[in-house]
N, C-alpha and C positions, 0 to 999 in steps of 0.2 A: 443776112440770114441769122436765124439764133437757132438754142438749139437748149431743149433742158437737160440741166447737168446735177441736179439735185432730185433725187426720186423719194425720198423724202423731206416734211417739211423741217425748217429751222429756224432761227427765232433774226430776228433784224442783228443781235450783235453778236451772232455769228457770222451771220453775213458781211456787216462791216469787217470783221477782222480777216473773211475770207476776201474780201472784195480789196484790201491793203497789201495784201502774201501776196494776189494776183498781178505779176510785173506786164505780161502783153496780153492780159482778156479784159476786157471788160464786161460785168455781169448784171443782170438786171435783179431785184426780188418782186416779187408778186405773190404776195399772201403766202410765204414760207416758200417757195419755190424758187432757187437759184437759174437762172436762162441765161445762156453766154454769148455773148453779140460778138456775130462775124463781121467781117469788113465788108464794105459795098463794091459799086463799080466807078471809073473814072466818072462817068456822069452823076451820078449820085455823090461822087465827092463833091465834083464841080457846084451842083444846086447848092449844096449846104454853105461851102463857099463865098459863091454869088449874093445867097439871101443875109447871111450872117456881115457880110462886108456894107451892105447898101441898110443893113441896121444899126452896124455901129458908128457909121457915117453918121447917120441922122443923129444917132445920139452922144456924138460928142458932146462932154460939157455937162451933162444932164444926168442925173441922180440914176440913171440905173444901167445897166449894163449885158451886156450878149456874151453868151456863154455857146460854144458848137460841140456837143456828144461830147462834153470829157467832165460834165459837172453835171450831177445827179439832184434829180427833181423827188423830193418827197410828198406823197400822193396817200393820202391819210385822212378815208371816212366811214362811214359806219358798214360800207360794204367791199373795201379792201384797202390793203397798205400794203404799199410797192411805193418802190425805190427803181424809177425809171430814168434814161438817156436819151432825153430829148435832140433831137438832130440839130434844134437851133430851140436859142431860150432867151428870153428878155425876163430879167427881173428889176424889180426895183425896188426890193424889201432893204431897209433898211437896216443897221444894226445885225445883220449876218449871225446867227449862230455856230456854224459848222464853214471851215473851208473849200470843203469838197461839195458841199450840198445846199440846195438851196429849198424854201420853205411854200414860195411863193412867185409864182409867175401873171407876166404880162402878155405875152406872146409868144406859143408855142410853135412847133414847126416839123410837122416830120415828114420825109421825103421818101418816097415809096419804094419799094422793092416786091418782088415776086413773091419773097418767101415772109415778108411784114408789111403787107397789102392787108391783110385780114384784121391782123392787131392793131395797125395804126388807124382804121377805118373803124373800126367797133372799140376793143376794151381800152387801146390810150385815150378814140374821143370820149367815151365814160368816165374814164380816171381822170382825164384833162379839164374834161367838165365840170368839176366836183373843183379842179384847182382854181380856175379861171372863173367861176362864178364869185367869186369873192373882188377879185380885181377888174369885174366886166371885159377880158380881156377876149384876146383871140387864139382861134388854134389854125394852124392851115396845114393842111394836106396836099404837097405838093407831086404831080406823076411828073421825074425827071425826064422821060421821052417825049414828050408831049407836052405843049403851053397850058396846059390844066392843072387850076389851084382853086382847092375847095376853101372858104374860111367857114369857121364856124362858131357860133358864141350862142349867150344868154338871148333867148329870145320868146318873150309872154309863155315866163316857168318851165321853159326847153334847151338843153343843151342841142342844137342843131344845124345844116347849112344854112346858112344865111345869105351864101353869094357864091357862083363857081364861075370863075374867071377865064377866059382865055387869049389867045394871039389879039396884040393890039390894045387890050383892056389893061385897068390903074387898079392893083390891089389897094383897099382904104383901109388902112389899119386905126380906127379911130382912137384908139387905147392910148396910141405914139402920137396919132396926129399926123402920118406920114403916108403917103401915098407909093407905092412901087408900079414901076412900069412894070409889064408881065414882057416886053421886050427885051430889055435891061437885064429882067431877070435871066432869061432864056437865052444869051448871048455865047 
């Protein structure tokens, strides 16, 4: 659940200095607007879990790395900038600028909720869209109740679903090169 806690706008390096003072919130921006992220439910921690451990396995070894909600994705184009908390994040940017943030991603991941059903469906696949057309990567929308997983990528000048996956079916992440059971997943 989030919830906005800025009712007016403010600039990124307020935010940064407010987003450091905050010891147990984590807070998202969106075009000057501060949004504070609540916690989920055991199943929804579990997914994040699950998906985030069967990607760092694959990638041991290999130039890039899996980040779960505690490293902030910056999301920067001509129709907004936001500073988002992706629920699972593969980057492989090299060279890091910032500790806590990352510039660029390979595979996105946010895992759904009641109350960020809307945003993770619409304005993150927007924003994510804009991040992952640079590294042809993937985004996936996963509903933790249920064996359903959308992916979505570049597809003939479309940010879109490409594949929705369920019970028994191999998510293809072609980006990793790695395959997920959707059994595996939902264990």
């Amino acid at each position: 659940m989030s919830y906005k806690i800025s009712h007016s706008l403010i600039t990124p390096e307020a935010y940064f200095s407010h987003e450091k003072a905050s010891l147990n919130t984590r807070h998202e921006y969106i075009d000057g607007y501060v949004v504070a992220m609540a916690g989920g439910t055991i199943q929804h921690g579990k997914m994040i879990t699950n998906i985030a451990r069967l990607l760092g396995n694959h990638l041991v070894g290999k130039p890039c790395d899996v980040f779960s909600s505690d490293v902030k994705l910056r999301v920067e184009s001509a129709f907004v900038k936001s500073f988002r908390y992706p629920d699972v994040m593969v980057s492989c940017e090299q060279n890091r600028t910032f500790e806590d943030m990352c510039e660029s991603a390979t595979v996105l991941v946010e895992v759904l909720s009641q109350s960020t059903e809307l945003t993770d469906r619409v304005y993150k696949s927007a924003e994510y869209g804009h991040v992952l057309s640079a590294t042809q990567g993937e985004y996936l929308v996963v509903d933790p109740d249920h064996p359903v997983i959308e992916k979505r990528m570049w597809n003939e000048g479309r940010f879109e679903v490409v594949a929705t996956y369920g019970p028994g079916e191999v998510v293809k992440l072609e980006s990793l090169k790695l395959d997920l059971s959707m059994d595996e997943l939902y264990l």
